[in-house]
Structures are given as C-alpha cells and as structure tokens.
N, C-alpha and C positions, 0 to 999 in steps of 0.2 A: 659606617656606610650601610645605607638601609637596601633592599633590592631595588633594582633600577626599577624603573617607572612603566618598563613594559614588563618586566616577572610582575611586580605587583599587582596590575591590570590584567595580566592573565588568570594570577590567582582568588583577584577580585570577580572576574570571570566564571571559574569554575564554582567558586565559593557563594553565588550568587540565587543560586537556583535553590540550592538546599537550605538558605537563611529562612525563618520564622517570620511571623508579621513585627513586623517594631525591630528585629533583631540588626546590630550594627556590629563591624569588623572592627576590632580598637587596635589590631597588631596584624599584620602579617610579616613573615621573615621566612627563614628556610634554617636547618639545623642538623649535625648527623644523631642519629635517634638510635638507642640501640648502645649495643656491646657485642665484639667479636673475640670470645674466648681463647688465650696461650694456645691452646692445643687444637684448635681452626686455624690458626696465625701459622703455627708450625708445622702443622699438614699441609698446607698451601705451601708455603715455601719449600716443602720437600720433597713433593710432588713436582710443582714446575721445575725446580732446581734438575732433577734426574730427566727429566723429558728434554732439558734444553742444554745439559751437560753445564748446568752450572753458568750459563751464558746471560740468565733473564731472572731477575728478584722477582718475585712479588707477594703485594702485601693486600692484607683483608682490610678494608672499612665500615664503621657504621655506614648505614645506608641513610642517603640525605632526605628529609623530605621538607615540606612545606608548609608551614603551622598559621593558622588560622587561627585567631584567639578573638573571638565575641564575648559579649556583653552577656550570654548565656551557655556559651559552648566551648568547646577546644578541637577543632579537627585539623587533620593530620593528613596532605596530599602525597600522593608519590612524588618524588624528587625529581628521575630521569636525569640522575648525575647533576644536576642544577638547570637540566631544560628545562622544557614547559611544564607547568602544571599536570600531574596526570590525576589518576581515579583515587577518590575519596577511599584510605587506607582504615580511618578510625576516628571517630566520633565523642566525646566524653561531655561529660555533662559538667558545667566549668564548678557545681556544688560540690562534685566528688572529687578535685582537683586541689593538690598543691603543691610546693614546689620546697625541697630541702635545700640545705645549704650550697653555696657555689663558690665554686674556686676554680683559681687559672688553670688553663691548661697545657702544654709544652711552650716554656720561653714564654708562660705570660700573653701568648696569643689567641687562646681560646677562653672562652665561659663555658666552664662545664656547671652544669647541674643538675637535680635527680628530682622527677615527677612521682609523685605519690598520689595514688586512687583509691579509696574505699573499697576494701573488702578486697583488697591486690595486694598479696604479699613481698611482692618483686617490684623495686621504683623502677620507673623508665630512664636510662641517664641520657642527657639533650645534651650536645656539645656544639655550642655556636662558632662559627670558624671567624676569623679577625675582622671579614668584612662585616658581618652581620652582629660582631661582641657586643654593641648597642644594645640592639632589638635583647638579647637576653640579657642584659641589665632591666631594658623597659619590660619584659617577660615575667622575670621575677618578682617587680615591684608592683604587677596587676594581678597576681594571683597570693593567695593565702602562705603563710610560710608554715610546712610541718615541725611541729616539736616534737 
C-alpha cells in the first residue's frame, strides 16, 4: 500500500516548488531513516523506567520521514510521525546515489536498506514499514545498486 492519495498530494505539494524545469516525481513514500544506537535504546528506557518507577516502557525510533525520488534528485521531508509533509530535511543529487543490498525486517514485515553517497563514509539505512514495503522495492529498482 502506497501513501494515501491525500499524504501523497501533500507531498506533491511541498515537493513542488523546489522541482527544476522538466523535473518529474517517479516515487513518493515515507520510511524511518536513520539508526538509534543500544546505548540511546538503553538510556531511554532507564531513565523513563526510574522517573515512572518502572510503570511506562519506552522505546527510541528512526525518525520517519518522506522521500521524494525524481528523475534527478532524492529529497528527504520531515515525517511529523506520518503527518503532513514538513520542511525539506536533505536534498542529494540522484548521480551521487545508491542503494546497497536489502533484506527483511522483523517477521518479514519491513524492507530495510542502506543508501550510499559519494564521498560519505556512513550509508543511510531506510527501513520501509509493511504499509509502504512496495514503494521500497520500487526504490531500490530506480536507483543504482552499490557493489
């Protein structure tokens, strides 16, 4: 399932002003971007745990946002938890772009996979959640594969 018909139109919206002459949207989705290191994971939880005596879990997430894949670009919206579109986070140029291998993510429900950029030591890893595991199938097969 792709984003409904009104996130897409909104992030057709936002993504609109910034396109190039001739430039056209081939993908929009949403994805959590990112990585949240053991030792974030387990200060969080050990911190709320002592404040709530052990009453309230919680847990850290990649932060979701909203991926925009052009014909020459790749940008990157805020998520707002899966709201509306917010402000343009990051911008790449779709030449310096590409995308490493992917594999399931818990139980088979997620597409995870790792962005690679020129002259960037660190891949980005994208993890598409079950509703959107399409869109990063169709993600990966429009962008270059790194060897």
């Amino acid at each position: 399932m792709a984003l409904t018909a009104r996130r897409r139109r909104q992030l057709l919206e936002a993504t609109g002003p910034l396109l190039l002459q001739g430039e056209r949207v081939e993908l929009a989705t949403l994805a959590a971007v990112g990585t949240v290191s053991v030792r974030r994971q387990a200060l969080t939880a050990a911190v709320v745990g002592v404040l709530t005596a052990g009453m309230v879990m919680a847990t850290v997430k990649p932060r979701p946002l909203y991926i925009a894949l052009t014909d020459q670009r790749l940008m990157f919206f805020d998520g707002n938890n899966g709201g509306k579109p917010g402000k343009l986070l990051m911008n790449l140029p779709r030449l310096y772009v590409s995308v490493g291998s992917t594999k399931k993510g818990l139980f088979g429900l997620t597409l995870i996979t790792r962005l690679s950029v020129v002259e960037q030591e660190q891949d980005l890893k994208l993890a598409f959640p079950v509703q959107h595991r399409a869109d990063g199938v169709q993600f990966v097969s429009l962008l270059p594969v790194t060897r």
